[in-house]
N, C-alpha and C positions, 0 to 999 in steps of 0.2 A: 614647236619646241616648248618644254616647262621651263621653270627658273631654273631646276637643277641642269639642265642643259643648254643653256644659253643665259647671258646678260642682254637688258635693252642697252641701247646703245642711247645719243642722240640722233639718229634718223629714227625716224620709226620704221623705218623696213630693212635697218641692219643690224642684224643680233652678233654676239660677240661668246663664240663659244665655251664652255669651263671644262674641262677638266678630258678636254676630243684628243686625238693623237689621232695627226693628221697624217698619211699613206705618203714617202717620200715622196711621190709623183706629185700630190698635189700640192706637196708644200715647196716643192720647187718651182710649179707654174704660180703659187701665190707670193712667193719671193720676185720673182720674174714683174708678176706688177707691182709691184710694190716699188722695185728698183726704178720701171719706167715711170710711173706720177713719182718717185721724189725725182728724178732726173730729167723731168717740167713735158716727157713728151706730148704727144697731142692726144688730143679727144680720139681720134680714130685708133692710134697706136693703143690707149685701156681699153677702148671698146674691144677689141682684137684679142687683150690678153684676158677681158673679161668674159667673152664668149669661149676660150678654152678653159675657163674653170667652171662656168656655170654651161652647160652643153645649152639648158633651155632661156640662154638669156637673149632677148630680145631687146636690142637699141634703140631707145626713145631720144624725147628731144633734147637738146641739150642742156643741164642743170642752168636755173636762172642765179643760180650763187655757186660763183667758182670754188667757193673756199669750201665745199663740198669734196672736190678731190681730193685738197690740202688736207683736209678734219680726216678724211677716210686713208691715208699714206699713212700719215702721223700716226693715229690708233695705232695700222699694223706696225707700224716699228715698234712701239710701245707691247704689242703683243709680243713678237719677235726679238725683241729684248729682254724680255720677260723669259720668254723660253729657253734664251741662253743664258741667263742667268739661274735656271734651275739646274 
């Protein structure tokens, strides 16, 4: 991805897209995780909703800083409120 399609984020392996219109199917599986990390469920329950939106995601070990989950929910609401505020 360029700048003009994507922001860095603070991970470095997650970009934050500009300006994408996302296909109602995917924006309703990414609502979906979103809802389960703020609603605290477990590691296995995002891996699950993250293998339905990434087809080729492969589950590694578990982040050594929890507040990983919390930064990456937070963002999407922030994106998500964003887009309902347009």
């Amino acid at each position: 991805f360029d700048s003009e399609q994507a922001a860095p984020t603070p991970h470095p392996k997650i970009l934050c897209a500009k300006n994408a219109e996302l296909p109602a199917e995917a924006a309703a599986l990414r609502n979906n995780l979103i809802k389960a990390a703020v609603n605290g469920r477990d590691d296995a329950e995002l891996r699950a909703h993250l293998a339905l939106i990434a087809q080729d995601y492969q589950p590694g070990v578990a982040p050594r800083h929890p507040l990983v989950v919390e930064n990456a929910a937070a963002a999407a609401l922030r994106v998500i409120t964003a887009e309902a505020a347009a």
